[in-house]
N, C-alpha and C positions, 0 to 999 in steps of 0.2 A: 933289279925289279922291286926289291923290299922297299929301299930307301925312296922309290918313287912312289906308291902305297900310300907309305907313311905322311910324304907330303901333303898328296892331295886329300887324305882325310884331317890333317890339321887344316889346310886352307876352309876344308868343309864347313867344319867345327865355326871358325872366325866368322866365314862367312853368315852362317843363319845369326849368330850371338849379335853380329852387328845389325844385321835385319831386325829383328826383336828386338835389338835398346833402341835404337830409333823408331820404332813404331811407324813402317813405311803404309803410307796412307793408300796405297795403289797395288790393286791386287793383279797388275799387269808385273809390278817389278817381282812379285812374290811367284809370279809364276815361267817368270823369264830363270829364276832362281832353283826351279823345282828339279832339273835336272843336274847339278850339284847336289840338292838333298840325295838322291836317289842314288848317284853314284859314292857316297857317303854311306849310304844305307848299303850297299850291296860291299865296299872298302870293309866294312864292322862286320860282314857276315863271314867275309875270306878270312877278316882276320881270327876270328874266333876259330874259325876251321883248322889253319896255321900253327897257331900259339894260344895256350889259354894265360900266359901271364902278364899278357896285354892289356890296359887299360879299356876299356868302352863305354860308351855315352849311349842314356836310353834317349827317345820321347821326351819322357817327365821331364827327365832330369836339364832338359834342353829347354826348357817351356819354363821352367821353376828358377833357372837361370837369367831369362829374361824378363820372367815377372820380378827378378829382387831387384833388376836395374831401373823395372819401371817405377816401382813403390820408391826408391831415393828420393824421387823428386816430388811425391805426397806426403802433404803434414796430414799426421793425424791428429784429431782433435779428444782432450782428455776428460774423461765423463764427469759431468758437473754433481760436485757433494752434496746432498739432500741433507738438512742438520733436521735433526728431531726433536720432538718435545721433549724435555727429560719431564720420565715421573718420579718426582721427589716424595721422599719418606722423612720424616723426624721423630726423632728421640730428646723430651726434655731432660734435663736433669742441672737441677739447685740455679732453676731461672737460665739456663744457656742451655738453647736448640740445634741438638748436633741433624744437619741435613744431609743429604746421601742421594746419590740416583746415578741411574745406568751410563760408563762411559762412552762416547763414539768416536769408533776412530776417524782419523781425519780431520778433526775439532782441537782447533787451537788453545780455546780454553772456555768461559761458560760466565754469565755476569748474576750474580743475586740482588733481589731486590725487596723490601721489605716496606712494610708502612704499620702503624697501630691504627686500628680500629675508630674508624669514623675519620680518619685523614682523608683528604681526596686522593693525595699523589701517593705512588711510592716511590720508596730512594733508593737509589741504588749504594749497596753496602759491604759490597766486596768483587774482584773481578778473581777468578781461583782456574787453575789449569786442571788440581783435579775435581773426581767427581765428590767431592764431599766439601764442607763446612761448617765452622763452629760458630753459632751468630751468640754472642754474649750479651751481657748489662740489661738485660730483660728486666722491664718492671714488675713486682711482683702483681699479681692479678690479674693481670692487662692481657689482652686479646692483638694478635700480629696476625695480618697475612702476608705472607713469603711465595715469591713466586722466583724462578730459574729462565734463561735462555742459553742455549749455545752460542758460538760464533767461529767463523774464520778468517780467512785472507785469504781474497781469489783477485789476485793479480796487482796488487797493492791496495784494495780495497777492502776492506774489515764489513764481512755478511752476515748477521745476525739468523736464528732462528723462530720459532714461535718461543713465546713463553709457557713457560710451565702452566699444567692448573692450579691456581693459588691454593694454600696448603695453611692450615688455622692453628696457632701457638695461641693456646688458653696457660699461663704463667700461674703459678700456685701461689702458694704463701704459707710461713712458718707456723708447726702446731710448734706453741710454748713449754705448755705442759700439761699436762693428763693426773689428777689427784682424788683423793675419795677424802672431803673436808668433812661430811655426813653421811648417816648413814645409808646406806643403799643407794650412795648416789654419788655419780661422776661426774667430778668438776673439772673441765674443759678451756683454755682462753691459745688464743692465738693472733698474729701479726693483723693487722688490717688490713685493708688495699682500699681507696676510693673507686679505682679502675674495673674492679670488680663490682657484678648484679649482687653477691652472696657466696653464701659457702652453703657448703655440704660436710657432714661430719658421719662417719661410720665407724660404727663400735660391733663387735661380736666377742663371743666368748671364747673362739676359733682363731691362733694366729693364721692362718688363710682368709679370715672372714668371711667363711662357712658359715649358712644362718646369722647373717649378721642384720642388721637394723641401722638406717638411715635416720639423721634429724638435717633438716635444710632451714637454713636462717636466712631469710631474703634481706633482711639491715647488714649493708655494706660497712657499716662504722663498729658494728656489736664488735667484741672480739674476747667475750667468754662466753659461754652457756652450761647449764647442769641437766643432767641426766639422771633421771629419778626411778626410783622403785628396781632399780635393780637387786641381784642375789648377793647376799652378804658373802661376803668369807670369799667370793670368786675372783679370779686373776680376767679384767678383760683388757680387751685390744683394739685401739683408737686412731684413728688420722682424717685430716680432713683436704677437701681439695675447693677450689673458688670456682665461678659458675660466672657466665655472662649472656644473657639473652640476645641472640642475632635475628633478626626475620622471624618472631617466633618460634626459634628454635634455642636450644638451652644448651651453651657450649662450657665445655667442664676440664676441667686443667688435668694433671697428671696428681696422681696424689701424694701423700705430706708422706714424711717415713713415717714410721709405724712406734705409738708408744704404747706400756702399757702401765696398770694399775690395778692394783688388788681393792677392792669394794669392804670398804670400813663396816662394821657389825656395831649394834647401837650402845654396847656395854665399852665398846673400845672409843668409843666417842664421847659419851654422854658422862662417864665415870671422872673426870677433869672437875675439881672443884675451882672456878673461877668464881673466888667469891667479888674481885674487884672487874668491874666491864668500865671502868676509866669514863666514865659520864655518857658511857651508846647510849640508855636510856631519859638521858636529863629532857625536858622538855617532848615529853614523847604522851601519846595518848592511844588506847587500845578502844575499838568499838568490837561487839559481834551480840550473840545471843549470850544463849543461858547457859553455855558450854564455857563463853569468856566469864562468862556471871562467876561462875565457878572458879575461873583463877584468878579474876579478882578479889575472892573474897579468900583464896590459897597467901595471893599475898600479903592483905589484909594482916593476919594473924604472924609475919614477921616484922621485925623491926624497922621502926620507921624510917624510911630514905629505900627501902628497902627495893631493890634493881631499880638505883637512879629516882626511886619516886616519881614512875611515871604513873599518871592517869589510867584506872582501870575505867572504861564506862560500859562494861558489860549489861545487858537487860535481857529479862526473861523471854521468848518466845521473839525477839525483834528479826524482822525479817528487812530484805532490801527495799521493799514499797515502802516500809515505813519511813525508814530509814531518809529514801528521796523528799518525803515530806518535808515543805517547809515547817510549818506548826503541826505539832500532836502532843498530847499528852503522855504518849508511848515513847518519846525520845528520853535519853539518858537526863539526871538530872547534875546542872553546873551550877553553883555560888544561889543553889534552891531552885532552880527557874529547869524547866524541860524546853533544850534547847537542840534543833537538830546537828549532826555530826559535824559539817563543814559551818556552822556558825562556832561551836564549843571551839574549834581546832583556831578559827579565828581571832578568837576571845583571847584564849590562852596562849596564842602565838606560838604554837607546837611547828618543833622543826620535825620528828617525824610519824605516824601515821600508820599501826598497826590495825589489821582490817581482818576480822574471822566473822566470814557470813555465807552462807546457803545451805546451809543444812533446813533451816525452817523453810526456806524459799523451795529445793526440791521435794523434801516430804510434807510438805503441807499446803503451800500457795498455789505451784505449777509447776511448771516444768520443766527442764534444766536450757532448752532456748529459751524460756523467758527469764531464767535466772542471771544465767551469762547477758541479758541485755540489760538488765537492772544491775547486776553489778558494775559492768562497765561506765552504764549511766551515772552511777554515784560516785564512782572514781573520777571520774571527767568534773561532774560537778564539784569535787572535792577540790581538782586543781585550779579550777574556774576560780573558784572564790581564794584561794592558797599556792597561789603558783608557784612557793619555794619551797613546799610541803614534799618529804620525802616518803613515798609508799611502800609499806611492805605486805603479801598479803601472805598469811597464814595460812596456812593447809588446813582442808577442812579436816575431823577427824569421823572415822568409820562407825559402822552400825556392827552390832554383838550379831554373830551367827543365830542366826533363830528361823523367823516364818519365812515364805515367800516375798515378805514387803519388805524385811529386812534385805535380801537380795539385792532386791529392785532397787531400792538407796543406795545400796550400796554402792552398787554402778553405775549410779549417777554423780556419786560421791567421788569416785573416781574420774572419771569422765569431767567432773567441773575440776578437779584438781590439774588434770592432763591442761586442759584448755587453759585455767587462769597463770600456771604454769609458764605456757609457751606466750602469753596474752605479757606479761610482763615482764619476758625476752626479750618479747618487739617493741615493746615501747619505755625501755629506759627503768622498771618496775623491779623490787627485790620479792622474792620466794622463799618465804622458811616450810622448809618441810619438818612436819612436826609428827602429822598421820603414821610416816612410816616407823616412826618410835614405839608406837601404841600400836603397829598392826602385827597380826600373825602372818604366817607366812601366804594363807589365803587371802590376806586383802582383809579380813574384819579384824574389829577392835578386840582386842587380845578380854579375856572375863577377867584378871587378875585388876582392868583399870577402869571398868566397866561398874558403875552404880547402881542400874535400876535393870539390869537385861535389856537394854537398847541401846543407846548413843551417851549417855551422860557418864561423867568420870568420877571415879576415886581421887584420895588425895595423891596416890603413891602414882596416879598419870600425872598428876600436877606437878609434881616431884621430876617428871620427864617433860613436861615443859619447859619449867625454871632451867633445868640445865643446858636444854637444849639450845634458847633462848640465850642465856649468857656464854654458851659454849659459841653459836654463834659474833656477838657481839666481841668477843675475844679474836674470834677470827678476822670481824672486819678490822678491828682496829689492827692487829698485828702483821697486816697484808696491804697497808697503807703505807 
């Protein structure tokens, strides 16, 4: 009776499994069938009553049976890969843009693409599987934009992603060196770039550059500048980065490493007896007021030849309007004749052009925009007529601490020194800073070189000109 049981619930079993993989379309055969289920169903109830270490078959487990037979014969379809933007990050460093961005899985590998600034195309410049790159040989200065895509292979066809958002490489350029040649003052030169709008230069007294202070040179070609009126005896800290104008907007590189320089004091400068300056002076001619009056008549009194025998043509109270004049009687006098500045320099075929003037122009004529306009006007006119003529302008020197108009000068004094300063940065112009020998630490002219309680000198500032002057003069020649 067992082994007959047994049979008919294996036949049971076969029978629905086969029902079920063939998916019979006719619910007539399913139910011609339904009294082997049943007797099936009641076989698994005795048997459990019988024996419990029987085998038995649920429902489910009958139903889960003939759905694995039917799923064999569906393909399933595998979820298509969404590649994504990578957002790209860089880091310059010594002109090579190390790039970087978020892996995805499933991405074969990723294409970069670059171009410089004002190209139409970009090129493609590396094909990389990870997420990073090191894009090299960067010019210095020069402005890149760098963009990324992913990509894969979906069934032997290579799928591309979006590209990146283009991502801006502003390239630096080398600071040279960082030096204090004079006093109170930071002299500065570094690499050029054509590719670059300018540079930017930041100095503080703070190696963080805490409270620090910015100078920006918009001339692409410059590649020294000075920095003036700084604190004697102090250690500062200097670097500069290149700058390029986009859409109006000011894109600025990574900056320079960091040098630094201790700021010369005017005894540790000025104390150098350079009795020979090797012909700086030969063919040279000085104009200003009654301050130059002064040191032309300082050199007057040494021996003849004496710094190269250059032309003094200092004159009392002479101002820049005068100055622009073609005929006056107020112009310096040459070979007897009162001749204006850029006719004498003509005459004499002076190679170059020492210039100390607005002192009379802000305390007395007007006012420091009309000075700065007449100055500039008779420099222009000077090259007009002398186009090989080399310029130097002289620093004005300070008013003695006294009234309230002493003030006022003085800050205007300042003020034209700042502008003629930066004025002949930009346009190819030498700066001797003379002011900051003679001043105290507040900005006026020290009493000790001070003649009348106002602006005019002792012999013993003249004494600090001459040095200064040939201590210069020594400098350019030996940096040549």
């Amino acid at each position: 009776m067992k082994k007959q049981i047994e049979r008919k619930y294996v036949f049971g079993i076969i029978a629905i499994s086969t029902v079920m993989a063939f998916q019979l379309n006719s619910y007539v055969t399913l139910a011609d069938n339904n009294k082997s289920i049943e007797e099936s169903t009641s076989l698994e109830v005795t048997q459990k009553d019988n024996s419990q270490s029987e085998t038995s078959y649920s429902d489910s487990e009958i139903k889960e049976t003939a759905s694995s037979v039917t799923t064999q014969k569906t393909t399933t379809k595998e979820p298509e890969i969404v590649i994504e933007r990578p957002v790209v990050s860089s880091e310059l460093v010594k002109n090579k843009a190390t790039l970087s961005w978020r892996a995805q899985n499933g991405i074969r590998g990723y294409e970069v693409y670059a171009r410089q600034y004002k190209k139409k195309k970009f090129k493609k410049v590396a094909d990389v599987t990870k997420p990073s790159f090191e894009l090299g040989n960067l010019k210095p200065g020069c402005y890149y934009n760098i963009k990324v895509c992913g990509y894969t292979n979906v069934n032997g066809v290579v799928k591309k992603g979006g590209f990146s958002k283009p991502i801006v490489v502003m390239t630096n350029v080398k600071l040279v060196s960082a030096k204090s040649l004079q006093t109170a003052t930071l002299n500065i030169s570094w690499e050029t770039s054509k590719k670059a709008d300018g540079y930017e230069i930041q100095y503080s007294k703070k190696e963080d550059f805490s409270k620090s202070k910015k100078k920006r040179i918009a001339n692409n070609s410059a590649d020294m500048t000075n920095i003036y009126e700084l604190v004697q005896n102090k250690k500062y800290y200097v670097r500069i980065r290149t700058y390029k104008t986009v859409r109006k907007k000011r894109i600025y590189s990574m900056w320079s490493k960091t040098k630094k320089c201790t700021i010369k004091n005017a005894d540790s400068v000025i104390n150098g007896n350079f009795k020979a300056t090797d012909g700086f002076f030969e063919d040279s001619a000085f104009f200003g007021d009654s301050v130059m009056l002064g040191f032309g008549n300082y050199i007057k009194k040494k021996d003849k030849g004496y710094l190269d025998g250059a032309k003094m043509m200092g004159v009392g109270s002479y101002n820049l309007i005068q100055a622009l004049m073609e005929d006056s009687e107020l112009h310096p006098l040459y070979k007897g004749k009162h001749m204006a500045p850029h006719k004498i320099v003509k005459e004499m075929k002076a190679e170059k052009v020492f210039l100390f003037f607005g002192i009379n122009d802000v305390c007395n004529v007007g006012g420091l925009e009309d000075t700065i306009t007449h100055y500039t006007q008779f420099i222009e006119k000077m090259k007009k007529y002398n186009p090989d003529v080399e310029i130097y302008i002289i620093s004005d020197t300070y008013t003695l601490k006294g009234s309230k108009m002493y003030v006022e000068f003085r800050e205007r004094l300042h003020k034209l020194n700042s502008y003629m300063r930066t004025y002949c940065a930009d346009n190819g112009y030498e700066y001797i800073d003379i002011a900051s020998y003679l001043a105290n630490s507040k900005g006026y002219l020290k009493s000790k070189y001070c003649s009348d309680g106002f602006l005019h000198q002792t012999y013993e500032a003249y004494v600090i000109w001459d040095k200064v002057l040939r201590n210069y003069a020594y400098t350019k020649n030996h940096s040549r």
